[in-house]
N, C-alpha and C positions, 0 to 999 in steps of 0.2 A: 695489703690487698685492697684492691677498689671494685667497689658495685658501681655499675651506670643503669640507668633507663635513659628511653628515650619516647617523647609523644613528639611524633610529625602532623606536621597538616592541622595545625588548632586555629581555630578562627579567632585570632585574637590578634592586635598589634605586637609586636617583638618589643617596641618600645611599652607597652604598659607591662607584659610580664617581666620585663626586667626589673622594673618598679618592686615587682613582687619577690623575684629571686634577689634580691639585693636586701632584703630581710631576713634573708635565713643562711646569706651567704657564710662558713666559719663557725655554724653554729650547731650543737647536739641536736640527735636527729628529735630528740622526747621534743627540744625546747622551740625547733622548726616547727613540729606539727602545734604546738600552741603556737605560735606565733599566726601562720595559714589558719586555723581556725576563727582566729579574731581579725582579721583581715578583713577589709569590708569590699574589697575588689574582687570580680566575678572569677577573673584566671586563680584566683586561690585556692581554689576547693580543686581546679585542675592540677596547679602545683602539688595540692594535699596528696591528688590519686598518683601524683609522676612521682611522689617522696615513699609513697606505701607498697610501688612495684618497687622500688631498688631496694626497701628493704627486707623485702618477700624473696629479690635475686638474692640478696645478702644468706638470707634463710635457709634457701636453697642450696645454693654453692656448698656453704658451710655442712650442710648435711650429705650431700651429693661428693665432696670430696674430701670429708672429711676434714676442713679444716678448722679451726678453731676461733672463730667471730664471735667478741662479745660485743651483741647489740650495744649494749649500754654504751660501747664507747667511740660508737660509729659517729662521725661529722659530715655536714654537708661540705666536700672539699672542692667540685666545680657547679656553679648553679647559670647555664648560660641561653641566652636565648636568641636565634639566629632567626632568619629571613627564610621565606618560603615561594613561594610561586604567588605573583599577585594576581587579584582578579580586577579585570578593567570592566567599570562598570560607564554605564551612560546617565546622567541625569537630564530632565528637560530644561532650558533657558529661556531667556524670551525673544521675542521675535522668531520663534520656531529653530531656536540654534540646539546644540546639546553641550554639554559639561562634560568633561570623562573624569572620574573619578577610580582611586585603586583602592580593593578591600585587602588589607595588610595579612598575609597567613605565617605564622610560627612554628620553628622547630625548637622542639625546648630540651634540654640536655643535663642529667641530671648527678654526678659522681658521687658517689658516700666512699670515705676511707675510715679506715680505724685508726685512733688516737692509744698511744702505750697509756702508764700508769703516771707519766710526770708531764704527762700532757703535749707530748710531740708524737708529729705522725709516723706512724709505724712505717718501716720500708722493709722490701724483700731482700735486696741484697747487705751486705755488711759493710762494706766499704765503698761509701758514696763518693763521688767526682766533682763534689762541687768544693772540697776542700783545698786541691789544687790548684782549681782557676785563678784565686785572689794571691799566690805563691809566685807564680808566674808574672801576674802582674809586677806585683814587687820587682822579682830578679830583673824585669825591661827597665824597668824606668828609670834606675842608677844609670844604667848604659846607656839609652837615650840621652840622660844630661850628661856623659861624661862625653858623648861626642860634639854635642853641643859645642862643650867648652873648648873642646881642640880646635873646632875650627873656627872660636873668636879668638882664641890664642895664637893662632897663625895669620891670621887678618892685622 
């Protein structure tokens, strides 16, 4: 199961809170909130509040439908920060010209999943589809070279 938040509209560059999310990307949610706490960058204490709503949704759900989330074993599984609406600003120059300038705004996006007990992520369904893809590969590629070779063999 996955929690998301999300905080739009933050006055902050995308490129600096990625800086930020990129610390706590893969990591328990106790060992993120230390991590953001000692962070000496301003968007960290915002990260801190986008990491304490998903685990409030987590809280929630779980009591709301009954399911059965242990905190303890919740990861940050997507931590991403995207582009927002820029504001074009004017600076003055000289000779009476003007500068435009953009104030960068951010959408920041937050997922927590639950990790089992041997340390992989939990999934809803039983029988995932990524086991067949690399199967398929295999069965093409024999037949690829085997045509190959017919038709240097007939050349």
């Amino acid at each position: 199961m996955e929690f998301r938040a999300e905080m739009r509209y933050l006055r902050v560059s995308p490129q600096k809170a990625r800086l930020v999310l990129e610390l706590i990307k893969g990591r328990r949610v106790e060992e993120a909130r230390n991590t953001l706490a000692f962070t000496k960058k301003r968007v960290a204490a915002h990260v801190g509040k986008l990491l304490q709503s998903a685990l409030d949704n987590a809280n929630f759900l779980a009591s709301e439908k009954g399911l059965d989330v242990e905190i303890d074993n919740l990861y940050v599984k997507s931590a991403i920060a995207n582009d927002g609406p820029r504001m074009k600003r004017i600076r003055p120059a000289p000779q009476g010209r003007a500068y435009r300038y953009q104030r960068r705004i951010a959408h920041i996006e937050l997922i927590l999943a639950e990790r089992g007990k041997s340390g992989e992520a939990v999934t809803a369904g039983a029988g995932g589809g990524t086991a067949a893809a690399p199967a398929k590969a295999k069965r093409r590629a024999p037949a690829v070279k085997a045509a190959g070779k017919k038709k240097a063999a007939a050349k």
